[in-house]
N, C-alpha and C positions, 0 to 999 in steps of 0.2 A: 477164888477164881480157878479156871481148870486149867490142866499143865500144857495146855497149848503154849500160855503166854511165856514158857520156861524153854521151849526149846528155840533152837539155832532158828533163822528164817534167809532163804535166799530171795533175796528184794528185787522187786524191780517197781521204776515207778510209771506212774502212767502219764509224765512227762508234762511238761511248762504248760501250753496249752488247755485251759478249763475243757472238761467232758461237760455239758448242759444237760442234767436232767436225766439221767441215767438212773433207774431203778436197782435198785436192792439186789435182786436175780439177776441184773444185767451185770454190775459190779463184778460177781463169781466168774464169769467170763474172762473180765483181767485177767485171772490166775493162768499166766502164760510160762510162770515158771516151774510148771509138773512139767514132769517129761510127757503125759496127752492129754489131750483138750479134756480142759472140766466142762463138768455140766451146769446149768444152770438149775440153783437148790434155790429155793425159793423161803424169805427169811421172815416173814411179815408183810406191812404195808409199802407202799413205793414211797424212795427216798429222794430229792434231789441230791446228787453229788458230782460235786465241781473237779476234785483231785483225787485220787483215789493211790496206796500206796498199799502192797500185798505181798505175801510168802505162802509157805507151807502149812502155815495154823493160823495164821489172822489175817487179817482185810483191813485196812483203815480207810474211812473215806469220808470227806470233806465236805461240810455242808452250809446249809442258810443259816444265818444267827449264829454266827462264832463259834457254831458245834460242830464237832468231832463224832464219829462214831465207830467201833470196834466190834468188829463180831468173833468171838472164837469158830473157826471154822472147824473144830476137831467135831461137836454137837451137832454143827449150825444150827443151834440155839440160843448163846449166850450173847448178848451185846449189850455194849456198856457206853455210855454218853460218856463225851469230855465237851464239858464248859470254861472257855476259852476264856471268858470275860469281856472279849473283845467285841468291836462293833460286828467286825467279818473275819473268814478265814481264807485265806488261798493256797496254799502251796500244801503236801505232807511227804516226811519219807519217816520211812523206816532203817535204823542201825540195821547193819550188818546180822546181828546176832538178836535183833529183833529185840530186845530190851529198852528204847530209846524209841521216842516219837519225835520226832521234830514238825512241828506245825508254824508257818508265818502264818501273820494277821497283818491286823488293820496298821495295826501297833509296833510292828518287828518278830522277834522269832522267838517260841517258845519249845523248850522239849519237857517232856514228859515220859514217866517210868509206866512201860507199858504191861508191868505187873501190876504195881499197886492204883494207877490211873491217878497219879499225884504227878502234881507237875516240882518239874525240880527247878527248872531257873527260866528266864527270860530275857530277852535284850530288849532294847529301842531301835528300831531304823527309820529311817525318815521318808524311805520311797516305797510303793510296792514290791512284796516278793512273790516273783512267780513262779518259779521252779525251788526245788531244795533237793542235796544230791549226797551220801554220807560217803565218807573214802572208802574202801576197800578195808582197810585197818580200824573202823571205827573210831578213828579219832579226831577226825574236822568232819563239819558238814559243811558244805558249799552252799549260796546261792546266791538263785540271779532276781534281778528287778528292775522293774521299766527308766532305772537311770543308766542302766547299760555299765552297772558295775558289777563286780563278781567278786562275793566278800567270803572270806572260809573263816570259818568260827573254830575255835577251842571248845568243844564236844565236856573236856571238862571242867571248865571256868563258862566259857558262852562269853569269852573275850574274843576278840576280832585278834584273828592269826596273821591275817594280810588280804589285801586287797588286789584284784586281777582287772588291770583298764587298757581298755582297746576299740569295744564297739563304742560305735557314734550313736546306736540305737537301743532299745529295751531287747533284752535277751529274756524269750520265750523258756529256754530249756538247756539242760546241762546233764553230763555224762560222765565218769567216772571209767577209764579203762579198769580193765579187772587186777592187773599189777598197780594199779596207784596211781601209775608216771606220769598220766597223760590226763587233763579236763578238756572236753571238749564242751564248745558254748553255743547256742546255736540263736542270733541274732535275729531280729523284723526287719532286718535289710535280707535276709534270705542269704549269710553268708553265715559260715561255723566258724570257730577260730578252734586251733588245737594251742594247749598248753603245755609247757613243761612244769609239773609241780616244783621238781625242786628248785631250777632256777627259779619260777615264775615269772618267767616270759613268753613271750607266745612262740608258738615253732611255725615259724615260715610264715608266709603268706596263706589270708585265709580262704576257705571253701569255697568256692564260686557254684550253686546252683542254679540251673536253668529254668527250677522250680518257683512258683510262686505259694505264699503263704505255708513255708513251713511250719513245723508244729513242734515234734518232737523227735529227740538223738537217741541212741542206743547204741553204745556199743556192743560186738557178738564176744561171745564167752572166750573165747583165747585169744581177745584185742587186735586182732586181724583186719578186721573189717568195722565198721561204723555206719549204721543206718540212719537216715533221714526222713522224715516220711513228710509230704505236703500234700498238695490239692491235687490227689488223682494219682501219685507216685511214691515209688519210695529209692533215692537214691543210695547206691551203697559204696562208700568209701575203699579206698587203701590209705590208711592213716599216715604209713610208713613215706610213701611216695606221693598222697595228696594226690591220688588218681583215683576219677572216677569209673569204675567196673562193672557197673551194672545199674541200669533202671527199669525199675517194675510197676508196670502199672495196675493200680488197684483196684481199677473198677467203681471203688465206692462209692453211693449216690449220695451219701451226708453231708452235710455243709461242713462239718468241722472232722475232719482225720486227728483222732485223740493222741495215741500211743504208738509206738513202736518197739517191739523186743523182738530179742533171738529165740530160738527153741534151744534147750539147754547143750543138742548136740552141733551146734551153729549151722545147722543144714538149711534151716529154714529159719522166713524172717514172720511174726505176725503182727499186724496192723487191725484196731480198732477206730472206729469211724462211729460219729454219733450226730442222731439229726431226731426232733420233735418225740423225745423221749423214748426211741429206738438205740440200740447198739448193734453195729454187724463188727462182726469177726471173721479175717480171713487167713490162710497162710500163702505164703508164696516159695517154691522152691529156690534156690540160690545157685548161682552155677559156680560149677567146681574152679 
């Protein structure tokens, strides 16, 4: 394999929320975390891809029939099937350091060495996962699933670390401040809850958005701020004070607002939106 899979990767994912149908070329779009907009390379034939998880040299994205797929983007020529075994696949993230895939299925949660495309271990869960979030540290991965619990795994065992219970509902998507400290969770009652890791309780009272059908959370690169994106908006948090400071609306005409991230200098926030095998991309500036 080529030494893409060997360097560092700064992650972001493309949040709880299934993208529908999103092409190959579309995908390269995600890469929201260069510091300027990629281009769209063009990799082969169109893919369906549901989750999509991305850095600096690879791409993972999530597909029909329990497949996986990996492109090294250093060529964008190489890509490499992972067969899951499983009936389906949902959720993907990528470690910190990009060596680690973590993929849920049908089945519970599986990672995989994203050098040799060997999978090293696997769990059971018993409800849907739909989001999956790695710490800052690489050493728990988080996720969420439609029974509204929030289990963080041992990264090196894939034993259950502890469990986070709160929401009454299926939680869409979950975030990771960039110190560690903090998980946010973001609920289909359209409420986020903030955590404290090391207690593992929740801190305060949670989010109250005026939005409907949120999607997915993002924290901005110096944990400052916390974005939201739903149907037509994207809210943005003060984590510290649970005050809302700005909402932007997006314009987009897709049915479904896929992701949301920061641009690496937190100036601005970008949202993908996807509807009948389309993807728009936009940015929004951020007020000071």
């Amino acid at each position: 394999m080529g030494s893409a899979f060997g360097r560092g990767v700064g992650v972001l994912a493309a949040g709880g929320a299934a993208v529908t149908a999103i092409t190959v070329a579309a995908i390269l779009l995600l890469l929201s975390s260069q510091a300027q907009m990629p281009k769209a390379v063009a990799l082969g034939p169109a893919a369906e891809t549901t989750h999509a998880a991305f850095g600096h040299g690879l791409v993972v994205g999530i597909g029909p029939e329990g497949r996986a797929r990996l492109w090294d983007m250093g060529g964008h020529e190489a890509s490499y099937i992972i067969s899951t075994g499983a009936r389906s696949v949902g959720a993907v993230a990528l470690s910190p350091d990009g060596r680690i895939i973590a993929i849920s299925t049908a089945e519970g949660l599986q990672l995989w060495d994203a050098q040799t495309i060997r999978m090293l271990d696997d769990a059971p869960y018993p409800s849907e996962l739909t989001s999956l979030a790695f710490s800052p540290d690489g050493t728990t991965v988080a996720s969420a699933s439609v029974d509204g619990l929030v289990r963080v795994w041992d990264v090196a065992t894939l034993e259950r670390a502890y469990d986070l219970v709160d929401h009454t509902d299926a939680i869409w998507s979950l975030s990771y401040s960039p110190n560690g400290r903090t998980l946010a969770t973001l609920s289909a009652d359209d409420t986020i809850q903030l955590w404290d890791v090391r207690s593992r309780r929740p801190i305060g009272e949670p989010l109250l958005s005026e939005q409907i059908r949120l999607s997915a959370i993002a924290f901005g690169p110096d944990g400052t701020r916390l974005a939201a994106v739903g149907a037509g908006a994207v809210d943005v948090w003060d984590p510290a004070s649970h005050r809302l400071i700005q909402q932007i609306a997006t314009g987009l005409t897709g049915d479904t607002t896929a992701s949301v991230s920061f641009t690496p200098d937190g100036r601005q926030i970008r949202v993908t939106g996807s509807y009948d095998e389309t993807l728009q991309l936009k940015e929004f500036d951020l007020s000071a």
